[in-house]
C-alpha positions in Angstrom: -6.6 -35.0 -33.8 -7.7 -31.1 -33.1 -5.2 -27.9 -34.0 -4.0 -27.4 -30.5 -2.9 -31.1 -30.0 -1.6 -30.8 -33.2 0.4 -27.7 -32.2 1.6 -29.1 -29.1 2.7 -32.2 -30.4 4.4 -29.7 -33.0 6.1 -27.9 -30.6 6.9 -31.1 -28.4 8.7 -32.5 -31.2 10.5 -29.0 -32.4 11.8 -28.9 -28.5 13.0 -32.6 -28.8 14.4 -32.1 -33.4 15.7 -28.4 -32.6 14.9 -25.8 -34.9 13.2 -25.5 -37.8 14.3 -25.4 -41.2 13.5 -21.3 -41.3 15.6 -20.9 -38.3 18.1 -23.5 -39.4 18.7 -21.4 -43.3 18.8 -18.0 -41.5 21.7 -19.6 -39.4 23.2 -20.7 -42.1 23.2 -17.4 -43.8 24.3 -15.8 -40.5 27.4 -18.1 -40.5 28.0 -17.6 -44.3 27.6 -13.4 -43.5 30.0 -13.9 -40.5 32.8 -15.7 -42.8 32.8 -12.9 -45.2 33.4 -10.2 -42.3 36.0 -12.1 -40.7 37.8 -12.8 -44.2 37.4 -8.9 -44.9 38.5 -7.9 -41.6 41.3 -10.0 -41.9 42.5 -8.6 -45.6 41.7 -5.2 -44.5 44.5 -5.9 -41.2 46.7 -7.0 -43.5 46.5 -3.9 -45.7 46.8 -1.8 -42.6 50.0 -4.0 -41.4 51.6 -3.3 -45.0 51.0 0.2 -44.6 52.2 0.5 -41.2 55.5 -1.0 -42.7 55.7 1.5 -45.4 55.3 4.8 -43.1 57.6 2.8 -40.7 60.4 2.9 -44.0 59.4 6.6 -45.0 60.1 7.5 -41.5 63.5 5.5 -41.1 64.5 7.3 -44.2 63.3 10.8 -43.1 65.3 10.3 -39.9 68.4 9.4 -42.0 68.1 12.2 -43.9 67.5 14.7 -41.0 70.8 13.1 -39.4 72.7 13.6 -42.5 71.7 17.1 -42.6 72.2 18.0 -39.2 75.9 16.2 -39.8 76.3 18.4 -42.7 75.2 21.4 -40.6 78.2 21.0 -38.4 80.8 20.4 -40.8 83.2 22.8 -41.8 84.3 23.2 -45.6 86.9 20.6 -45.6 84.9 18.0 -43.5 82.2 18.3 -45.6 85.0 17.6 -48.7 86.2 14.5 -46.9 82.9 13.4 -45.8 81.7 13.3 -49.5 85.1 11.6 -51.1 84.4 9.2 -47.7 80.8 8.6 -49.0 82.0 8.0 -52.9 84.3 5.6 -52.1 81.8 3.5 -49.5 79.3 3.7 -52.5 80.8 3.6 -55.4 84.7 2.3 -55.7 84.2 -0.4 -52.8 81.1 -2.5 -54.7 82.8 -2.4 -57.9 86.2 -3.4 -56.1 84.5 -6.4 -54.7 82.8 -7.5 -58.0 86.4 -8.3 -59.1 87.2 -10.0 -56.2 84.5 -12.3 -55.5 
């Protein structure tokens, strides 16, 4: 048998296996390669969601506080007075009343 029949009788059979084992390892290491992206792309979206969350709370709290302040703004002296004792008792005296009734 000469190189060229060789060859094409190579190449017949390549066409009829599918690749070769060079081609069939760099695949491999493509798909291994592709796993670790898609597993850091997914940890990394994850880290982005939880910190999405987190400015999401710092916001919600910065609005609250902006409310109160703008409340506190408008009050007079005395509203402000029953505002606070309001505030104390929602805070403070209520929880501790309810820890003797439950």
């Amino acid at each position: 048998m000469n190189v060229v029949a060789a060859e094409t009788e190579l190449d017949r059979l390549r066409a009829l296996v599918g690749p070769s084992e060079v081609s069939y390892e760099a695949l491999q290491s493509d798909v291994v390669n592709a796993q670790r992206v898609a597993k850091e792309a997914v940890t990394e979206a994850g880290a982005l969601r939880g910190r999405m969350v987190e400015l999401e709370t710092h916001l919600t709290r910065a609005r609250q506080d902006q409310d109160f302040l703008q409340r506190r703004i408008d009050m007079s002296a005395w509203e402000g007075v029953v505002y606070r004792a309001q505030r104390r008792w929602r805070i403070s005296v209520v929880p501790r009343v309810k820890r003797f009734t439950d």
